[in-house]
N, C-alpha and C positions, 0 to 999 in steps of 0.2 A: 504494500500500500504506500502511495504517495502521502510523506508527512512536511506538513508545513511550518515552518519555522520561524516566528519574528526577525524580519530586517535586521541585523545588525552593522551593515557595512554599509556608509551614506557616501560613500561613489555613487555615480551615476551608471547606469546601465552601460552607457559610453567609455567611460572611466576605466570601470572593469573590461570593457572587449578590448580598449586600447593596454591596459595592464596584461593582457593575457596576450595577446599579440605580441607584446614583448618578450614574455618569458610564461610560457600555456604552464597552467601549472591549478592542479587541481581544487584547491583551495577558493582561488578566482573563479573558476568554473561552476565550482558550488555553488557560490554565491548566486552567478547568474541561473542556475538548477533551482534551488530553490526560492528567489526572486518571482520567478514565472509559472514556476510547475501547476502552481494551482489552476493560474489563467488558463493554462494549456491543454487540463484536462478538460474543464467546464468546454473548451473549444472543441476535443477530441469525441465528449460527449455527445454531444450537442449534432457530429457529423456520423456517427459509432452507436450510437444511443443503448452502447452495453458499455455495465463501466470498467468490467477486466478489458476488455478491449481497448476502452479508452486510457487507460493506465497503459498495459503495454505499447500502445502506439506515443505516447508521451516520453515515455522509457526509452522506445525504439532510435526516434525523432534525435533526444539527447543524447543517446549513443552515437548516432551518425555526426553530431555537429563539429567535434573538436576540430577535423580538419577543411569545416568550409568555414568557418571563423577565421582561419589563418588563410584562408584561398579569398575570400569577398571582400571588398570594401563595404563595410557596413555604415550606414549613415545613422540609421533610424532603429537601432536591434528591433527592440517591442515588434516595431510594424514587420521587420523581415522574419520575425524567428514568427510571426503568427501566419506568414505567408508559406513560409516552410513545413509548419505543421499542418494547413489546413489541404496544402498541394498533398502531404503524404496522406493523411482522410483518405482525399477525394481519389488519391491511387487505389488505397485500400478498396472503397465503394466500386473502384470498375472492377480492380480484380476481382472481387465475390459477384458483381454482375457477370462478366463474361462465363466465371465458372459455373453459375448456372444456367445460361443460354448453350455453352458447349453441350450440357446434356441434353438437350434438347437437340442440338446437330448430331448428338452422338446418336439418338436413338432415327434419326434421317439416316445418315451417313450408314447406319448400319442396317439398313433398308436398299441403298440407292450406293453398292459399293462399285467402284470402278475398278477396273483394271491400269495397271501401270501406263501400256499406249493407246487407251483411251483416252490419257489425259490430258493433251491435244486438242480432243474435240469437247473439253469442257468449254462452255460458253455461260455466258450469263443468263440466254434464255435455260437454261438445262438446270441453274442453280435456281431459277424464278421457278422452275416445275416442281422441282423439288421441294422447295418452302410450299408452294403453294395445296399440294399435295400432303404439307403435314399440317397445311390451315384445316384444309378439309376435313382430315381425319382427327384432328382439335374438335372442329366442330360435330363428330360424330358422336362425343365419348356422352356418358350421362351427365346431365345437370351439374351435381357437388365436385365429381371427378374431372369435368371440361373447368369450372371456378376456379377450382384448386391448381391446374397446370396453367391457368392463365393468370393466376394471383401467381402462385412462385417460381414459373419461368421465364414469364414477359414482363412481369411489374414488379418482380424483384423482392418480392413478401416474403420475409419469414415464417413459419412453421407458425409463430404466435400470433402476428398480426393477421396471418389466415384467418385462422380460428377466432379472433375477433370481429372479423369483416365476414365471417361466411355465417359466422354463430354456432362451431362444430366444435365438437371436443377435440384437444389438439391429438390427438389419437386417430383420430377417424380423418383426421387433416393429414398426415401423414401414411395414411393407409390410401386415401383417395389418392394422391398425388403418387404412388408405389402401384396401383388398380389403372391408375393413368396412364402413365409410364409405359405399362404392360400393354395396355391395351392401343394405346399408338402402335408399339411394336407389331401387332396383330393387324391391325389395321392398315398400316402402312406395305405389311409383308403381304 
């Protein structure tokens, strides 16, 4: 757990990236660690909205920094170290986006497999047939099971806010969207 600590060192944010720049040295660094950490969660939170999550991306963020402090001119820290943490959020947010659309390509892909000199004649219409093809058999599946793969494939919903939005027990959320799953594969095959 991130613990926060009374100020004691009345440098300036500045002060200190300019002291550390001179001689990087752990002490300075704290300083600036615990200075901001709290900010940084409340920010990490706020784009994470888990708060182990948000902790270790704060952790993360602070690990990575000691040697772009010495590579940047920093004018403004505050504003750039909150620009730094919120670019790594928003990485965070794609990669868990794309890793759920991939299953989605995966269960296409593994319907629509190509051969090696086939793939030459991949074209963009052939990749339009193919989504199109897995709209279709989206739209075949039952009611809660078609909700549920289009709440947590395409709009990115966790397991909880499913079952918030659908009104299901997070059990049956996770069984529809596995009934899903399954039944694209059948559909699509």
């Amino acid at each position: 757990m991130i613990l926060f600590k009374k100020r004691t060192d009345t440098r300036t944010d500045e002060e200190l990236l300019d002291a550390y720049k001179r001689r990087p040295s752990e002490a300075v660094f704290g300083q600036l660690f615990r200075r901001h950490a709290h900010k940084l969660y409340g920010l990490c939170l706020s784009y994470l909205k888990n708060p182990q999550d948000a902790e270790d991306a704060v952790m993360d963020c602070f690990a990575d920094l000691p040697p772009k402090l010495l590579k940047y001119d920093i004018e403004d820290f505050e504003s750039w170290l909150f620009l730094v943490v919120r670019n790594y959020c928003l990485k965070l947010l794609k990669d868990k986006a794309r890793l759920r659309t991939d299953g989605l390509d995966e269960i296409c892909g593994e319907v629509f497999v190509e051969s090696a000199h086939d793939v030459t004649l991949h074209t963009i219409e052939e990749e339009e047939r193919r989504y199109e093809a897995l709209s279709d058999a989206i739209d075949q599946l039952k009611g809660p099971q078609r909700k549920c793969i289009i709440l947590f494939y395409l709009e990115n919903k966790s397991y909880q806010e499913i079952a918030e939005l659908a009104a299901f027990p997070l059990n049956e959320v996770k069984s529809h969207i596995q009934n899903g799953r399954r039944n694209l594969k059948n559909l699509l095959g």
